[in-house]
KELUMVEX-591693 format. One record per residue (C-alpha): residue number from 1; residue in three letters; chain; x, y, z. Coordinates in steps of 0.05 Angstrom, whole numbers, plus 5000, padded with zeros to 4 digits. Layout:
N
NUM	ALA	A	X	Y	Z
...
This chain:
450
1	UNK	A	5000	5000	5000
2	UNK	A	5035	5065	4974
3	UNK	A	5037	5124	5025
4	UNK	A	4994	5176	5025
5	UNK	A	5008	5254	5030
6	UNK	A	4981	5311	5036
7	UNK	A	4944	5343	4975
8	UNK	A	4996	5383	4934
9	UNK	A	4981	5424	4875
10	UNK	A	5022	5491	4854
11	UNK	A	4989	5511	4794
12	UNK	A	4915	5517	4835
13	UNK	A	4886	5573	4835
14	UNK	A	4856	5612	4890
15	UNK	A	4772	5610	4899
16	UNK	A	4778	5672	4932
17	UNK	A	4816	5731	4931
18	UNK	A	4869	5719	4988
19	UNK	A	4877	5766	5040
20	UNK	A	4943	5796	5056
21	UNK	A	4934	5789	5129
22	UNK	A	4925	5718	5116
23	UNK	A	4993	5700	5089
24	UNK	A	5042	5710	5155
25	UNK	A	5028	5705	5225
26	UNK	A	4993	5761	5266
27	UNK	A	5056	5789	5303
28	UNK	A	5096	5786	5247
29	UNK	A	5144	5850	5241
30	UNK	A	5115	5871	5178
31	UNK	A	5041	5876	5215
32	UNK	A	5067	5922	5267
33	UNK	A	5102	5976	5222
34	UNK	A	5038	5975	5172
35	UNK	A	5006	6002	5245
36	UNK	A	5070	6039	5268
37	UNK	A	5093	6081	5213
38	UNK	A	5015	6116	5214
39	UNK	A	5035	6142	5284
40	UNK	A	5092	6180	5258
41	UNK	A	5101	6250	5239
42	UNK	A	5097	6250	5156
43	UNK	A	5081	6315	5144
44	UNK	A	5157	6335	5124
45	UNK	A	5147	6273	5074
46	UNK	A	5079	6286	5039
47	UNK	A	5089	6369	5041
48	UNK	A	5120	6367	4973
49	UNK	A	5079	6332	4949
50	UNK	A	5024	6365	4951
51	UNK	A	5044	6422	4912
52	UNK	A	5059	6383	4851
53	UNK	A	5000	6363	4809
54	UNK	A	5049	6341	4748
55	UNK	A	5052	6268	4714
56	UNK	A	5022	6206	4745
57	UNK	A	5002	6199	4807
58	UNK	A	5063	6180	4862
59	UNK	A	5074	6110	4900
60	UNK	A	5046	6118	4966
61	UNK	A	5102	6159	5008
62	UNK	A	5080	6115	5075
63	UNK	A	5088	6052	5033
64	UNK	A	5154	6072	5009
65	UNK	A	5168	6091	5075
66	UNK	A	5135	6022	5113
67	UNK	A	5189	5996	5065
68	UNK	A	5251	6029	5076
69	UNK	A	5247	6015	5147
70	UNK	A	5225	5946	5143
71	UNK	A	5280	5926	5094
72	UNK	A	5336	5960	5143
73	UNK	A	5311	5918	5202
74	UNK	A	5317	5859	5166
75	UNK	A	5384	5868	5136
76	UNK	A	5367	5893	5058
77	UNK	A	5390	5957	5044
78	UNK	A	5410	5978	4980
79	UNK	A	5349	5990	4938
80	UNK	A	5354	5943	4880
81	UNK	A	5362	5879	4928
82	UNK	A	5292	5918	4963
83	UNK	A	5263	5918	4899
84	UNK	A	5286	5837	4891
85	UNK	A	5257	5823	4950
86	UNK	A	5185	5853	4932
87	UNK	A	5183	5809	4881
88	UNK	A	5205	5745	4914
89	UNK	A	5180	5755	4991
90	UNK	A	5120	5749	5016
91	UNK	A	5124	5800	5070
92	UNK	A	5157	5856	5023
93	UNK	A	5097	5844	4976
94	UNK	A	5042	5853	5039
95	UNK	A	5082	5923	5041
96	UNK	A	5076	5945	4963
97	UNK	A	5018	5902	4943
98	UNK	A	5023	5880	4861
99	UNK	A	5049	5948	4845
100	UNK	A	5130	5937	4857
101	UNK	A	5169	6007	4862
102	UNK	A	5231	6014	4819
103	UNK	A	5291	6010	4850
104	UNK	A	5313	6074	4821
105	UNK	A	5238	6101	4857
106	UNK	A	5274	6074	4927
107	UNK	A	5328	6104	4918
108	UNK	A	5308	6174	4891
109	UNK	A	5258	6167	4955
110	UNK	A	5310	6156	4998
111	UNK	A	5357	6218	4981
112	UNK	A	5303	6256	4971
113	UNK	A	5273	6248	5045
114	UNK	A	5337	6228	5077
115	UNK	A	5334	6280	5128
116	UNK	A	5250	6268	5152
117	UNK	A	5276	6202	5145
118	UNK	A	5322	6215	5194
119	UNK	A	5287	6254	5241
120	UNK	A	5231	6190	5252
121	UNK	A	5294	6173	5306
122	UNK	A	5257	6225	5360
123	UNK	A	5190	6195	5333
124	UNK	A	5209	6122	5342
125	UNK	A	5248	6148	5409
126	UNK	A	5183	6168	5437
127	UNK	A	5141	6114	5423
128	UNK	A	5195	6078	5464
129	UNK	A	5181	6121	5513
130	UNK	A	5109	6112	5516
131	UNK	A	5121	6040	5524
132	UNK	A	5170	6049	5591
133	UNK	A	5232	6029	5552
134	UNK	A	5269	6099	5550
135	UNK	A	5309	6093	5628
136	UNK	A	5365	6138	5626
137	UNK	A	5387	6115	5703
138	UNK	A	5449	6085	5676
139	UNK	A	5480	6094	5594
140	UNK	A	5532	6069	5555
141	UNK	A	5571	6101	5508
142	UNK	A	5618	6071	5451
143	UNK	A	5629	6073	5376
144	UNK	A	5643	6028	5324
145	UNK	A	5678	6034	5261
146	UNK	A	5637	6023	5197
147	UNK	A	5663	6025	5129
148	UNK	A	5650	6077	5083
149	UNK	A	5627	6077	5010
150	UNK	A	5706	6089	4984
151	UNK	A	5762	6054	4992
152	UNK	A	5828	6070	5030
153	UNK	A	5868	6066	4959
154	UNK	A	5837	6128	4935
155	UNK	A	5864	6167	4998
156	UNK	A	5933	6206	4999
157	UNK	A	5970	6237	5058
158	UNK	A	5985	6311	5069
159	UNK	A	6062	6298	5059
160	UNK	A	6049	6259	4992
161	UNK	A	6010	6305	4961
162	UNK	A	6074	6352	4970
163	UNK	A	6116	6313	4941
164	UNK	A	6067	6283	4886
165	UNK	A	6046	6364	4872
166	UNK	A	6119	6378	4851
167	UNK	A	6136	6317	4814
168	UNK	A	6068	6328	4770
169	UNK	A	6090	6398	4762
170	UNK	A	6154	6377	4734
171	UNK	A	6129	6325	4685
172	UNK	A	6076	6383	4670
173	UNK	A	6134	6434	4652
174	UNK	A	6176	6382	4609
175	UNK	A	6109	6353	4575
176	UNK	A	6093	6429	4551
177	UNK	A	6165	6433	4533
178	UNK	A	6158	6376	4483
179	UNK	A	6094	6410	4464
180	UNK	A	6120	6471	4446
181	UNK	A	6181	6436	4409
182	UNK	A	6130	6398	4374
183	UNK	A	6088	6451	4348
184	UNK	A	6156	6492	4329
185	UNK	A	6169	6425	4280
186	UNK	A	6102	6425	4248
187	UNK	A	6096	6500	4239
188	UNK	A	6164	6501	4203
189	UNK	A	6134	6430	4169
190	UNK	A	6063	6448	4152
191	UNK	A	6059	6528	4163
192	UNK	A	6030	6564	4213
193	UNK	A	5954	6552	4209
194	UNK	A	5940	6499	4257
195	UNK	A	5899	6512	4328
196	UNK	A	5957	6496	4373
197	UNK	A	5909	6497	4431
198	UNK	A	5895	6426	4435
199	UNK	A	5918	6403	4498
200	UNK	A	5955	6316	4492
201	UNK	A	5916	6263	4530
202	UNK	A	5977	6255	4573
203	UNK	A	5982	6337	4597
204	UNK	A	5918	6331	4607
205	UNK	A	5914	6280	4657
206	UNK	A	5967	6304	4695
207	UNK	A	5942	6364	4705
208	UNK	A	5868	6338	4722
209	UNK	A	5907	6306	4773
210	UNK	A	5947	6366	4799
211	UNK	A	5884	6407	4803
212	UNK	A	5850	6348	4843
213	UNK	A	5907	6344	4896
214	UNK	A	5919	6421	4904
215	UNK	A	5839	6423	4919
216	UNK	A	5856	6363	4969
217	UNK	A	5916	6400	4999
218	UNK	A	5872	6461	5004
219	UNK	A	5815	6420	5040
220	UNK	A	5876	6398	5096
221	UNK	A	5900	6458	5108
222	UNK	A	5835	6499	5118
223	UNK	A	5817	6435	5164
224	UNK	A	5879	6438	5200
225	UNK	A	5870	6516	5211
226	UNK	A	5796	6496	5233
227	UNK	A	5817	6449	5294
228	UNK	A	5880	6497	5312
229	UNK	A	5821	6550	5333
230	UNK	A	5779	6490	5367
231	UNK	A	5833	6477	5399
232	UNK	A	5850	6552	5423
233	UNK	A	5771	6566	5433
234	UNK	A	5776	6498	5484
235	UNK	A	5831	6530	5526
236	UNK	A	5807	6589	5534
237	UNK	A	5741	6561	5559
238	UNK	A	5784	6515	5619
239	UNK	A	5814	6585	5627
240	UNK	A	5886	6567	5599
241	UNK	A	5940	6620	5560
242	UNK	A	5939	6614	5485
243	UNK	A	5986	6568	5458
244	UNK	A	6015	6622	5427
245	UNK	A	6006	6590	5355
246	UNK	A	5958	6627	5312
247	UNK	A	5908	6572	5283
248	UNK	A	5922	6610	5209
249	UNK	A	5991	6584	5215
250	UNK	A	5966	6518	5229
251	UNK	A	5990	6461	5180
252	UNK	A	5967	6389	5175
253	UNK	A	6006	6325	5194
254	UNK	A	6046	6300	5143
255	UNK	A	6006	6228	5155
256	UNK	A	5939	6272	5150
257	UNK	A	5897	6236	5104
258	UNK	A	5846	6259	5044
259	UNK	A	5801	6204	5006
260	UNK	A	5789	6228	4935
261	UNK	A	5726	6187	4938
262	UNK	A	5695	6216	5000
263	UNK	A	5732	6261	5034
264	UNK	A	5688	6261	5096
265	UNK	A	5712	6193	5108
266	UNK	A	5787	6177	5141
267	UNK	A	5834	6116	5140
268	UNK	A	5826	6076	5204
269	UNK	A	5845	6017	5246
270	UNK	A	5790	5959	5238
271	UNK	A	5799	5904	5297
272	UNK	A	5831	5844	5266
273	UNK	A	5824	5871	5202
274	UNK	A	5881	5922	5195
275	UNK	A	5869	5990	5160
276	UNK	A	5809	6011	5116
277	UNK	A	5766	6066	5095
278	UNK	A	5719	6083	5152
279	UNK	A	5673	6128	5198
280	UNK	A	5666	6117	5273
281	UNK	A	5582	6107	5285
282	UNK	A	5581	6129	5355
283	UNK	A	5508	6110	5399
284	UNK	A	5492	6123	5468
285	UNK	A	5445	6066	5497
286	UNK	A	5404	6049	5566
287	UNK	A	5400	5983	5598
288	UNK	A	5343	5961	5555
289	UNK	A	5392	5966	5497
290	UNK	A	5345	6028	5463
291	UNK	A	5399	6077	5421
292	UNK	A	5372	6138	5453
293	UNK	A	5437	6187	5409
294	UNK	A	5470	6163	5348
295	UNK	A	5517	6195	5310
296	UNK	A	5577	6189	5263
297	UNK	A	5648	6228	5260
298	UNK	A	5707	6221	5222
299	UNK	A	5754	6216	5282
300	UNK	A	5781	6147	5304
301	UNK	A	5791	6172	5364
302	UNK	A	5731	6174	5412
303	UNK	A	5756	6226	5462
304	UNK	A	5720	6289	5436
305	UNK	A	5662	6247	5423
306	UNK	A	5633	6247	5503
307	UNK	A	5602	6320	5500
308	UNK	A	5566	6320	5432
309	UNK	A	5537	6250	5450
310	UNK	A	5512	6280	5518
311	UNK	A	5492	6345	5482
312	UNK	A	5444	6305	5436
313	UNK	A	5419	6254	5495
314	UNK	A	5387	6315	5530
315	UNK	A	5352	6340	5467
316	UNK	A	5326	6278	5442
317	UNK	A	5307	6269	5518
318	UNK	A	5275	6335	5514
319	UNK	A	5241	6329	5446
320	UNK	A	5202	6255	5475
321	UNK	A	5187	6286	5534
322	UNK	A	5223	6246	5582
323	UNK	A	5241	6290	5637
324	UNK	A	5297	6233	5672
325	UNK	A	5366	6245	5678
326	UNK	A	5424	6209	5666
327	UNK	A	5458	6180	5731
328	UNK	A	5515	6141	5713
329	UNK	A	5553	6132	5637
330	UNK	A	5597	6073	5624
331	UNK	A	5659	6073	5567
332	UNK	A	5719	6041	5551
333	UNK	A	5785	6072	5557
334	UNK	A	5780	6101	5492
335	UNK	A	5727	6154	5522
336	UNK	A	5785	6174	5570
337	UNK	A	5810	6241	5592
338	UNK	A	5813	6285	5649
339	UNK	A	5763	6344	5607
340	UNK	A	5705	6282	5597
341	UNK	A	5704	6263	5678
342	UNK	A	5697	6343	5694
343	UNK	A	5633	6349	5640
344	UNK	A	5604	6288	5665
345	UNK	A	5610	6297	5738
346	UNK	A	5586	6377	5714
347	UNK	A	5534	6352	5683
348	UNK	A	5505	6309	5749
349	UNK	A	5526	6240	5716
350	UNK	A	5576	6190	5742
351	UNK	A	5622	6177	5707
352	UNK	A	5657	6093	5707
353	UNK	A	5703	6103	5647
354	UNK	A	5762	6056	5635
355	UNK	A	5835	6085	5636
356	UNK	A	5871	6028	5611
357	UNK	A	5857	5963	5573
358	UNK	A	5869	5914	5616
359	UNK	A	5888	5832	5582
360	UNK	A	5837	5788	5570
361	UNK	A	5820	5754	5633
362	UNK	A	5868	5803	5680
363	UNK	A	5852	5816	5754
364	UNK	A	5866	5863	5791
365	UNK	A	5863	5873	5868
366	UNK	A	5800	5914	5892
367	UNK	A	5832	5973	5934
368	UNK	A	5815	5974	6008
369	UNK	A	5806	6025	6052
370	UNK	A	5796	6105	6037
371	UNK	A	5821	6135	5973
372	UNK	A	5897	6164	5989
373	UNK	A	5913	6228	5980
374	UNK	A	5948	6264	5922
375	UNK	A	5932	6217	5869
376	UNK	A	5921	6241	5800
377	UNK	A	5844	6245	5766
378	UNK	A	5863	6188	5720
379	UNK	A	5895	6154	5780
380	UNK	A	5820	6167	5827
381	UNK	A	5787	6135	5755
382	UNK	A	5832	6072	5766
383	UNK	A	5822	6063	5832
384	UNK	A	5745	6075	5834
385	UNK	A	5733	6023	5776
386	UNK	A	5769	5973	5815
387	UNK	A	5725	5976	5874
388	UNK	A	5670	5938	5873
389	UNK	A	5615	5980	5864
390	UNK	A	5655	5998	5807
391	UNK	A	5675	5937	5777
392	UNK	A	5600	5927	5789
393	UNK	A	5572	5981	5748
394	UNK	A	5631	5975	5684
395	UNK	A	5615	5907	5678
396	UNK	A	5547	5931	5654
397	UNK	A	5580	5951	5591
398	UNK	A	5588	5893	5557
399	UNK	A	5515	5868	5569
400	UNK	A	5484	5946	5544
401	UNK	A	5530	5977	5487
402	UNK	A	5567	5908	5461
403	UNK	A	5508	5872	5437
404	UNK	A	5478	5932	5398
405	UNK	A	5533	5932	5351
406	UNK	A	5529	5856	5348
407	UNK	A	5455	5859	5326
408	UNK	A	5472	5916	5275
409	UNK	A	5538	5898	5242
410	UNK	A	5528	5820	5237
411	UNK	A	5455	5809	5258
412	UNK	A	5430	5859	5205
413	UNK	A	5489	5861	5167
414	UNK	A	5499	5928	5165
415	UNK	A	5580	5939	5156
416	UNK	A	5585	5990	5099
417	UNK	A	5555	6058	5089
418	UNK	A	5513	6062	5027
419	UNK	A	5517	6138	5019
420	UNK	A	5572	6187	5015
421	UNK	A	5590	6251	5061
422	UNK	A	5582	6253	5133
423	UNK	A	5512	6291	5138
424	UNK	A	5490	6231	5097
425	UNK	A	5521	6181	5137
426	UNK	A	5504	6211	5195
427	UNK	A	5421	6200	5173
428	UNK	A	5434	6129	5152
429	UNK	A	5459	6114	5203
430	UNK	A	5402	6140	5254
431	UNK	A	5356	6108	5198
432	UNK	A	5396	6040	5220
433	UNK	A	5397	6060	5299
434	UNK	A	5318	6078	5295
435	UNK	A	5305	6008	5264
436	UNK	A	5348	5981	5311
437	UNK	A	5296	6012	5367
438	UNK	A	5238	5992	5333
439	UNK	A	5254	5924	5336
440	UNK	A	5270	5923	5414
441	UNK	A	5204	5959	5416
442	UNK	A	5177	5898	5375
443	UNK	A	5201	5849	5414
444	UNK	A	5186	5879	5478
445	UNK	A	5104	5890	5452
446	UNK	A	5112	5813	5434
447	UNK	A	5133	5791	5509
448	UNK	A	5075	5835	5530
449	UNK	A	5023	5785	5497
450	UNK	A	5056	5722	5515
């Protein structure tokens, strides 16, 4: 007797219509940003449009939208794979229906709205607020490099654009040389008569390329003259003498780097992946791992980053309404320095920042007793993170800030900028962080019901 299974037919057709709701479960993802995205603020999207009366009518700008944010949660983000996936997946098409946007519709969408795009951070921000997530008791701060849309090949240093100026301006000067030589032969050859103001492929190249790194030398040096009067604006704020270098004098490092590509983007040191062309993506989070400030710079370095981070954390605070301060802030020792400790502790938060990396595994003694006198502030830091209480709160780190990164980078897959120039970066990668909430948000609506 054969075995019997179940009844299997893909070419039958449906009786009745089927009904999107039908096709995935009822807390699917897709389900709660069709209701979601409503609640958000989309005037600064559908303003323009309604001034233009041209052409056929427009996809939908909350579909496109409901999209967008939908395909960065789940890890698609360049439009034409978005596009792909309304084709092929069932919850993309419960989003755009039988009418499949473009991919060149996405795209023009998304630079054309990038910045309301990236304000629906505060909107998504408050909706976590409304559901108790948003506790700003305890943060933690810390960035993460992400690679930018150029690579580190197209990128020059300060001191080798020096010496590359001069030798193309030498190979300019004995190219027009043979020029003129040249045209003296065929003017004694065929007469006088000919243009003469065509310039040779090869002269012309070269100087393309002079003209490209004197703009890049120009774009060092008035950045260089930019930080030297940060720099001198800093001191005199802590009260200090000028340095007695004026900031027009200023030049950059010789190792200064400039990406032809995008120069908003710097050369920097990838953990266990060496050197590449990068931005640091820098997010502030609470213990129920919501980004509550996100933000990107082109400095490896995260010790200027602590004040703009706060800075934003009390307006986005503000703009939700959530009227809780921050208590305590956790960082690694990259976030060190003297300057960071006196805004925190200024600003009513506590700071546990690392001084040191210490080896994997490494113990140290917990210090007994009352703190000695005399010791440095860096020396106070050490000691108070090795106490318990302190040891306590740092260790909180790794469960708040470490696992965000995890779920973006290889969860979601997001390792490379798709956009150039940092105010562009800087929106993607709020539209990633806001995602990033709205998941958490999600999840935590989910546990609610089970």
């Amino acid at each position: 007797m054969s075995k019997h299974f179940r009844p299997w037919n893909p070419e039958q057709s449906f009786l009745f219509p089927p009904a999107p709701r039908d096709w995935l479960p009822e807390n699917h993802l897709v389900y709660f940003l069709l209701d979601v995205v409503p609640q958000m603020d989309l005037r600064p999207i559908l303003q323009p449009y309604q001034a233009e009366e041209r052409g056929q009518p427009p996809y939908h700008p909350t579909m496109l939208v409901t999209l967008l944010l939908y395909g960065y949660a789940t890890g698609t983000f360049s439009s034409r794979r978005l596009m792909a996936r309304c084709e092929t997946d069932v919850a993309f098409r419960v989003i755009v229906g039988q009418d499949i946007p473009d991919f060149r519709t996405i795209s023009d969408f998304r630079k054309r709205h990038l910045a309301a795009l990236e304000g629906f951070f505060v909107d998504v921000l408050k909706l976590c607020a409304g559901a108790g997530l948003v506790k700003v008791g305890r943060l933690a701060l810390d960035g993460s490099k992400v690679k930018a849309n150029a690579s580190r090949h197209k990128a020059m240093s300060y001191d080798y654009m020096l010496k590359e100026g001069q030798r193309l301006k030498q190979e300019i000067k004995a190219l027009l040389a043979r020029a003129e030589e040249a045209d003296g032969t065929e003017d004694r050859t065929y007469g006088r008569d000919r243009r003469g103001d065509e310039l040779p492929e090869e002269l012309a190249r070269r100087q393309s390329r002079l003209r490209k790194i004197r703009q890049a030398k120009a774009a060092l040096e008035a950045e260089a003259r930019q930080q030297a009067r940060a720099e001198e604006a800093e001191r005199q704020r802590q009260g200090k003498p000028p340095s007695g270098k004026g900031p027009e004098q200023a030049k950059p490092e010789p190792k200064a780097q400039y990406n032809f590509t995008d120069p908003e983007s710097q050369v920097m040191r990838v953990p266990n992946k060496g050197w590449d062309q990068c931005v640091n993506a820098e997010v502030v989070v609470n213990e129920h791992q919501i980004i509550v400030a996100a933000d990107v710079t082109d400095e490896a370095n995260d010790k200027r980053q602590v004040r703009p981070m706060v800075e934003q954390l009390k307006q986005n605070l503000a703009a939700v309404g959530v009227s809780e301060r921050a208590k305590e802030m956790v960082a690694d020792s990259g976030f060190y320095s003297e300057a960071n400790v006196a805004y925190l502790e200024a600003e009513g938060i506590d700071p546990y920042i690392a001084t040191e990396r210490l080896k994997h595994h490494e113990r140290i003694a917990a210090p007994r007793g009352r703190c000695p006198q005399g010791l440095t502030a860096k020396q106070r830091m050490a000691r108070k993170l090795r106490t318990k209480r302190g040891r306590q709160r740092y260790a909180r780190r790794k469960a708040m800030v470490e696992p965000v990164f995890g779920q973006i980078k290889h969860g979601r897959g997001f390792r490379q900028h798709l956009l150039r120039g940092r105010k562009k970066m800087r929106a993607e990668w709020r539209l990633v962080s806001l995602t990033h909430n709205l998941l958490k948000l999600w999840r935590y609506e989910q546990s609610k019901e089970e």
